[in-house]
C-alpha positions as CSV (number, residue, x, y, z in Angstrom):
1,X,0.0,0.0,0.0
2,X,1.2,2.9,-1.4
3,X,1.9,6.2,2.0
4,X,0.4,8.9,2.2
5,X,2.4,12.0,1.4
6,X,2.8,12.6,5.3
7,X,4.7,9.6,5.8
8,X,6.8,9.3,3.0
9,X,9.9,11.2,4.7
10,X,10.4,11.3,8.4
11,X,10.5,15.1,8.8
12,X,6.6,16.5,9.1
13,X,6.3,19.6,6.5
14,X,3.4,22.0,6.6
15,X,2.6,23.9,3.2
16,X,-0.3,25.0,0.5
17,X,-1.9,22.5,-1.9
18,X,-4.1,21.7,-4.9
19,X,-5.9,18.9,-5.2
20,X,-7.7,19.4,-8.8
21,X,-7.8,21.3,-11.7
22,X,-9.7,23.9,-9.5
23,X,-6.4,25.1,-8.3
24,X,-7.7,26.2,-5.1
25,X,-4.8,25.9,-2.7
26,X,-5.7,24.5,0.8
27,X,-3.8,23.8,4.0
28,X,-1.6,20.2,3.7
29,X,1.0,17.8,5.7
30,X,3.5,16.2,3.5
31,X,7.0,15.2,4.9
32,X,10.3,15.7,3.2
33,X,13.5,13.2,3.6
34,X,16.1,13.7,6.3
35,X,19.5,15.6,5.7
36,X,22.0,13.5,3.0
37,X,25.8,13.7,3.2
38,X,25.2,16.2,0.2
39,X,22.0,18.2,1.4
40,X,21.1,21.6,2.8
41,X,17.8,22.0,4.7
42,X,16.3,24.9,4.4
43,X,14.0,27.2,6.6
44,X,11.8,29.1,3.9
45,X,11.1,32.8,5.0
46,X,10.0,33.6,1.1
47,X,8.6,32.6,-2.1
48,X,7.6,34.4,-5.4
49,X,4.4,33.4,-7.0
50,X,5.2,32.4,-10.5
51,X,3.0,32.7,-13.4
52,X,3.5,28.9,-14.2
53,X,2.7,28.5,-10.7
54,X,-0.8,29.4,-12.2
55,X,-0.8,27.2,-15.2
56,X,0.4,24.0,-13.1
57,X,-2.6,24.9,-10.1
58,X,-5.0,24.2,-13.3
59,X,-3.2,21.7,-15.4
60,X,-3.2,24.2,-18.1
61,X,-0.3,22.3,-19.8
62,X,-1.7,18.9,-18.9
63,X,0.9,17.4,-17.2
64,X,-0.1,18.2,-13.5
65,X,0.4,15.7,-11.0
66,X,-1.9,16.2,-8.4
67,X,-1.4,16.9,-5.1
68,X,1.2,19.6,-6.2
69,X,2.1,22.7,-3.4
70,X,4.0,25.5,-6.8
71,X,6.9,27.3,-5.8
72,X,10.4,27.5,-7.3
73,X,11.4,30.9,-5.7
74,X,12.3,30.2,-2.4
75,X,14.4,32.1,0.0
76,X,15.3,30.7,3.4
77,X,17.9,30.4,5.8
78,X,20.2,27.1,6.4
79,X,19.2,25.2,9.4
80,X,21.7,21.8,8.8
81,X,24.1,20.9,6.3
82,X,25.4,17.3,5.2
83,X,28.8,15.9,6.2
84,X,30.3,16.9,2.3
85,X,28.5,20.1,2.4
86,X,31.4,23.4,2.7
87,X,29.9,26.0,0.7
88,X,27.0,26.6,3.4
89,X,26.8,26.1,7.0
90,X,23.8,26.9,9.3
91,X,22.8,30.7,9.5
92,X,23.4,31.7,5.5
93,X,21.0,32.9,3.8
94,X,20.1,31.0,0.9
95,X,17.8,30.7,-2.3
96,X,16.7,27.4,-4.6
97,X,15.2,28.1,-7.9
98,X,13.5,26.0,-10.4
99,X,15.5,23.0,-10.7
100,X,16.6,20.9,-7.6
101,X,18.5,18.1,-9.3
102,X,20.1,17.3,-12.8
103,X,22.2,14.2,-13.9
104,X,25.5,16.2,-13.7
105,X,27.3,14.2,-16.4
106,X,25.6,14.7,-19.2
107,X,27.9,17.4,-21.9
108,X,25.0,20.1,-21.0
109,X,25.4,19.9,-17.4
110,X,30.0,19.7,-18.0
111,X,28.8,23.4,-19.0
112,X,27.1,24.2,-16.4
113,X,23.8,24.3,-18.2
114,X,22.0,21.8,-15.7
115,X,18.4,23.7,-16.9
116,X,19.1,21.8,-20.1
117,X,19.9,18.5,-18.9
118,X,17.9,15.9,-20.6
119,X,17.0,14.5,-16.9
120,X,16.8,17.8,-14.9
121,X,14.2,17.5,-11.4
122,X,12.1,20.7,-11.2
123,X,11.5,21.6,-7.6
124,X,7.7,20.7,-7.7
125,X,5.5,18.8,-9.8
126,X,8.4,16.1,-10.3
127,X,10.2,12.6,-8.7
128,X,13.3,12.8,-6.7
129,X,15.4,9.8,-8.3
130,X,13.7,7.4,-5.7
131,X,10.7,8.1,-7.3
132,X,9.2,10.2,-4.6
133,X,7.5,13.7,-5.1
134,X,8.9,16.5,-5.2
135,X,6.9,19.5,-3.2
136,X,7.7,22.9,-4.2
137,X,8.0,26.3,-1.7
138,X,4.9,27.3,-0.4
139,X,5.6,25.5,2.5
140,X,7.6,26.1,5.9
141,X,10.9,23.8,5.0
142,X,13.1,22.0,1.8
143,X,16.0,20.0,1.6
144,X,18.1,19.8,-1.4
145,X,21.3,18.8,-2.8
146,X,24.0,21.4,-2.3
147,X,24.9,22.0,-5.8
148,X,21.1,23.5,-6.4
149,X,21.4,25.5,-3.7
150,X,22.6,29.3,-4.3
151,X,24.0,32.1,-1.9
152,X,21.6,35.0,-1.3
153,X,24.1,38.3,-1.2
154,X,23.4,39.4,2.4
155,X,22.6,43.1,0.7
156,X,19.9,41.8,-1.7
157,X,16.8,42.0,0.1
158,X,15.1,38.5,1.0
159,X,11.8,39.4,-0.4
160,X,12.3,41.3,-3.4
161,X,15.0,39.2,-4.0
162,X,13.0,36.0,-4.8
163,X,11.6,36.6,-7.9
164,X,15.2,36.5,-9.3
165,X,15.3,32.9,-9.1
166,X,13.2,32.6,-11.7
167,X,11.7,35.9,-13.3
168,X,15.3,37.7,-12.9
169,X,17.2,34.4,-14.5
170,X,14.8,33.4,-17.1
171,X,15.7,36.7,-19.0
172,X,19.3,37.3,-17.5
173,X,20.3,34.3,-19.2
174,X,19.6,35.0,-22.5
175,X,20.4,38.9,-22.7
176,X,23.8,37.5,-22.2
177,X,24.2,34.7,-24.1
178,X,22.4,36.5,-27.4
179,X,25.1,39.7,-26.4
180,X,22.0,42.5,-25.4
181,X,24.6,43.9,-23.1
182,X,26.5,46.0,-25.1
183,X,26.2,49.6,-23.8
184,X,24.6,51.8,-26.2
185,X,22.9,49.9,-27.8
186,X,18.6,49.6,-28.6
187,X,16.7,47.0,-26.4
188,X,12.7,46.5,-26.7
189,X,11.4,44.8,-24.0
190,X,7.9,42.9,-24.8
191,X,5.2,42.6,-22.0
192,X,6.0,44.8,-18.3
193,X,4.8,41.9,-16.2
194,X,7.2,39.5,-13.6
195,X,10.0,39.3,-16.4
196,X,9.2,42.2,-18.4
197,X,9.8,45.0,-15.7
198,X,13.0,43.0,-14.6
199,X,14.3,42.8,-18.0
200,X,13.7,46.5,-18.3
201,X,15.9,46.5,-14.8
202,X,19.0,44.6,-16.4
203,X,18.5,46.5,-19.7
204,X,19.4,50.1,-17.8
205,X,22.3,48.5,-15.8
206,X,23.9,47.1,-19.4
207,X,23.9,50.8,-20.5
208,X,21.1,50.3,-23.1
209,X,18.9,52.3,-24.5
210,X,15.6,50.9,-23.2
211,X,11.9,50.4,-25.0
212,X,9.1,49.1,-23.5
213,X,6.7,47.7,-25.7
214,X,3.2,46.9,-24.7
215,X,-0.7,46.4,-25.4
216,X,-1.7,48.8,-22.6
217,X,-0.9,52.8,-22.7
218,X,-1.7,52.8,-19.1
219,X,1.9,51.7,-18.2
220,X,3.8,54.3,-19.9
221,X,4.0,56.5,-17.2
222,X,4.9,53.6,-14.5
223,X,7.8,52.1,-17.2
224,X,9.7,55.5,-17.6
225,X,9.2,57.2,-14.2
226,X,9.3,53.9,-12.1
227,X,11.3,51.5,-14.0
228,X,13.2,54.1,-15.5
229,X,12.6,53.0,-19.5
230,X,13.9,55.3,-21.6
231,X,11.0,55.0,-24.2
232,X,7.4,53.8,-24.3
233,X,5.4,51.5,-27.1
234,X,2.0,50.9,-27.9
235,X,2.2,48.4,-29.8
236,X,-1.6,48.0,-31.0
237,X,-0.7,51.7,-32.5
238,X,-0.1,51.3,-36.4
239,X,1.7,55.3,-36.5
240,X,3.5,54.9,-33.3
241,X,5.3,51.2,-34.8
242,X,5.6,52.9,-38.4
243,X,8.1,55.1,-36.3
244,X,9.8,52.5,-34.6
245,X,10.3,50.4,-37.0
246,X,14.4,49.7,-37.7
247,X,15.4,51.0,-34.3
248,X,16.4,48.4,-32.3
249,X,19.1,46.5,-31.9
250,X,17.4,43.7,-29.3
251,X,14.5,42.6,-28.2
252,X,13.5,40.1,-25.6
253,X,9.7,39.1,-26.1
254,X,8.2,37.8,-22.6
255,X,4.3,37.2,-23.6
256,X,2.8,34.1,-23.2
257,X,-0.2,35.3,-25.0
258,X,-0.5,34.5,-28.6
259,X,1.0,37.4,-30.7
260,X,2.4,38.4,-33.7
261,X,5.7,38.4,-34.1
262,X,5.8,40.8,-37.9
263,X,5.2,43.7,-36.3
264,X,8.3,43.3,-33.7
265,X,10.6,41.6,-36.7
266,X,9.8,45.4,-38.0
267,X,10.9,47.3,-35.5
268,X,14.4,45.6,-35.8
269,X,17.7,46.8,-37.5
270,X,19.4,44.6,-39.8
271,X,21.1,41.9,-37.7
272,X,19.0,42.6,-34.8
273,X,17.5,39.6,-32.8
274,X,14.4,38.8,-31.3
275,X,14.3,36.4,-28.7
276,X,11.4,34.8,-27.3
277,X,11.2,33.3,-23.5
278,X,7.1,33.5,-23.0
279,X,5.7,30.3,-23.6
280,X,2.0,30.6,-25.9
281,X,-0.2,27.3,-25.5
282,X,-0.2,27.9,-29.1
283,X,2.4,28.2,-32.3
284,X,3.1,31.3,-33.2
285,X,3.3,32.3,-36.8
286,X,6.7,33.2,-37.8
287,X,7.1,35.8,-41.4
288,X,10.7,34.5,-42.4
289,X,10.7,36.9,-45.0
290,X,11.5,39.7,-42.5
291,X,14.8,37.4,-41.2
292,X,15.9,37.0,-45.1
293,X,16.0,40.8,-46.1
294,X,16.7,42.1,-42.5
295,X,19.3,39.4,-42.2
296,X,17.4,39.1,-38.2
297,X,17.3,36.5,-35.5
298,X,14.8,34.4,-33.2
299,X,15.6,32.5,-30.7
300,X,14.9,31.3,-27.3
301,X,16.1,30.8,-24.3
302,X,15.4,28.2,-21.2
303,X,16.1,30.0,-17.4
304,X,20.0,29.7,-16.6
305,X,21.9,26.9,-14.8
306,X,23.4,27.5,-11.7
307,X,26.6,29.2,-12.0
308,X,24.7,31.6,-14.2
309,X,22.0,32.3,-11.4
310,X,24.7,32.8,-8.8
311,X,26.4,35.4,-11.1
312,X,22.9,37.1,-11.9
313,X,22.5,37.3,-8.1
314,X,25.8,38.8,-7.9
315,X,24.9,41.6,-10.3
316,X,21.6,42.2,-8.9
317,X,23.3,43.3,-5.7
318,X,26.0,45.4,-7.2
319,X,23.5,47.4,-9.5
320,X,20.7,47.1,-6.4
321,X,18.1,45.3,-8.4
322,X,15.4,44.1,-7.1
323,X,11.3,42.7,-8.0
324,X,9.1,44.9,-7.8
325,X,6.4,43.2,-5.5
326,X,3.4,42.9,-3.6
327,X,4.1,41.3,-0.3
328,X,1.0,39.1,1.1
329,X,0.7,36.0,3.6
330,X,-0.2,32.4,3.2
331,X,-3.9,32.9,3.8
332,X,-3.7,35.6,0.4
333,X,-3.0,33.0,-2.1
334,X,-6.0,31.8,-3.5
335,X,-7.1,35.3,-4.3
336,X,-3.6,36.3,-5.3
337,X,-3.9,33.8,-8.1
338,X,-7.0,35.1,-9.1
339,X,-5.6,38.7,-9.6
340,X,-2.5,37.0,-11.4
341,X,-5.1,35.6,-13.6
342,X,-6.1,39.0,-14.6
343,X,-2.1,40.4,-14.5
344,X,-3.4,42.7,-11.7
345,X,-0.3,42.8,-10.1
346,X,2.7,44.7,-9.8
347,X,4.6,42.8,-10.9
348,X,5.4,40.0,-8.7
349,X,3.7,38.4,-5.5
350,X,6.1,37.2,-2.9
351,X,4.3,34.7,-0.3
352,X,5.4,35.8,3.3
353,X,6.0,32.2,4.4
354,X,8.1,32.8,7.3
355,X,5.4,34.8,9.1
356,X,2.3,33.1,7.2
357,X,3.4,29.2,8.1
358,X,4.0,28.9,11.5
């Protein structure tokens, strides 16, 4: 007979579930697996609420395995290390983002590109390699081998600092691998939501020249004056992208909506590149006579592995970015979810867990 999620560790963990496609999240005892040779247990004080948090709650992508407590932003301190752990002790502040295990042989992970290892464990919604579930961070504790496990700069704050794990990463990682960091240059940024604004963030601190470009005229005034954007978009405007069009060296596309692409193809220079790291449920349509005669490029790009991360977090607290979040406790969530539903927020829910679970 198979045990119930409460007895399949010895150490008793309280969190936030859902049970069916509902996605209502409900109180839940679940246990996690004592401290390895190789592990760090965590004490979670934070954790970000991820828009894929959302899609996983409903099974939007099918693949939900439920019961499933979301969260791959967590922030915590160390209460216990294993005997081969030296890179943390008890007392450090730590973070664990959205992977929690990888083969670590394969060439990808030799590069220190674990996110793209063929067997990579996400930190919820997965099985350890024992085959039990993984649960993710809305919940009061986590252990989890050291080598997924990053150092939180004791000047980034704990809160704000969360949504880096995975908003701050996921478009990080491919400004620098695609070169959008060369000062001076043009960046459009697609969407101002949890990646979008952060993006804008890391666009300024590069030195470029930063556009936001979005569906909605009432964020102009909160992308210049707040987020410091240099220019503002609308791109549903036919004059205002006739304007724009063959300005930009960059842009970095973070919809998940279904979109066009032609219209932001247009807007690039010749050799500029697009790259895309929203997710649509649906294709999108692709005009690849705008990449022949601009000579353009579109790509994508997964969230970083874990030396990456660490050197994002490194930056983000010598340039003092942070999320820009609404803070809100355990009890929140449900209606939180609803409101992320509708993008009413700005731009990134943090779950006070240390206060919220106790």
């Amino acid at each position: 007979m198979a045990k119930s999620p409460e007895d399949e560790h010895p150490n008793k963990v309280f969190g936030w579930a859902a049970r069916d496609t509902s996605g209502l999240l409900s109180p839940f005892h679940f246990s996690r697996r004592d401290n390895g040779a190789d592990d760090v247990s965590i004490k979670i004080l934070y954790c970000g609420v991820c828009h894929s948090d959302l899609h996983l709650l409903k099974n939007d992508w099918g693949i939900t395995n439920y019961p499933i407590v979301p969260g791959h932003e967590i922030v915590g301190v160390v209460t216990s290390v294993g005997n081969n752990v030296k890179k943390f002790k008890a007392g450090d502040q730590v973070g664990v983002g959205v992977i929690v295990g990888s083969c670590k042989s394969c060439e990808n992970c030799d590069q220190d590109l674990e996110s793209y290892c063929p067997k990579l464990i996400y930190t919820y919604n997965s099985h350890s390699y024992d085959g039990v579930k993984n649960y993710g961070g809305y919940s009061d504790k986590i252990v989890v081998d050291q080598h997924f496990v990053l150092r939180f700069p004791d000047n980034l704050p704990l809160d704000a600092g969360a949504p880096l794990l995975c908003a701050g990463i996921t478009v990080y990682s491919p400004m620098k691998y695609y070169g959008m960091t060369e000062s001076g240059k043009h960046l459009g940024v697609v969407g101002l939501g949890g990646l979008g604004h952060v993006a804008v963030k890391f666009g300024k601190a590069f030195g470029l020249k930063v556009t936001v470009i979005s569906t909605s005229p009432r964020k102009k005034e909160e992308a210049i004056d707040r987020l410091g954007a240099d220019a503002f978009l609308v791109s549903s405007d036919p004059e205002q992208l006739k304007a724009a069009m063959g300005t930009m060296d960059y842009i970095i596309d973070t919809v998940s909506a279904i979109h066009a692409l032609a219209p932001l193809l247009g807007l690039l220079k010749l050799n500029g590149k697009l790259v895309t790291v929203g997710l649509p449920n649906k294709p999108l349509e692709l005009p690849v006579v705008s990449l022949v005669l601009g000579r353009r490029m579109v790509g994508g790009s997964n969230f970083g592995g874990l030396k990456e991360t660490q050197e994002m977090l490194d930056f983000c607290a010598k340039n003092n970015i942070t999320a820009d979040i609404e803070l809100i406790q355990m009890d929140d969530i449900n209606s939180a979810i609803e409101r992320l539903a509708k993008a009413d927020v700005r731009y990134r829910f943090v779950i006070d867990i240390g206060n919220s679970l106790k």
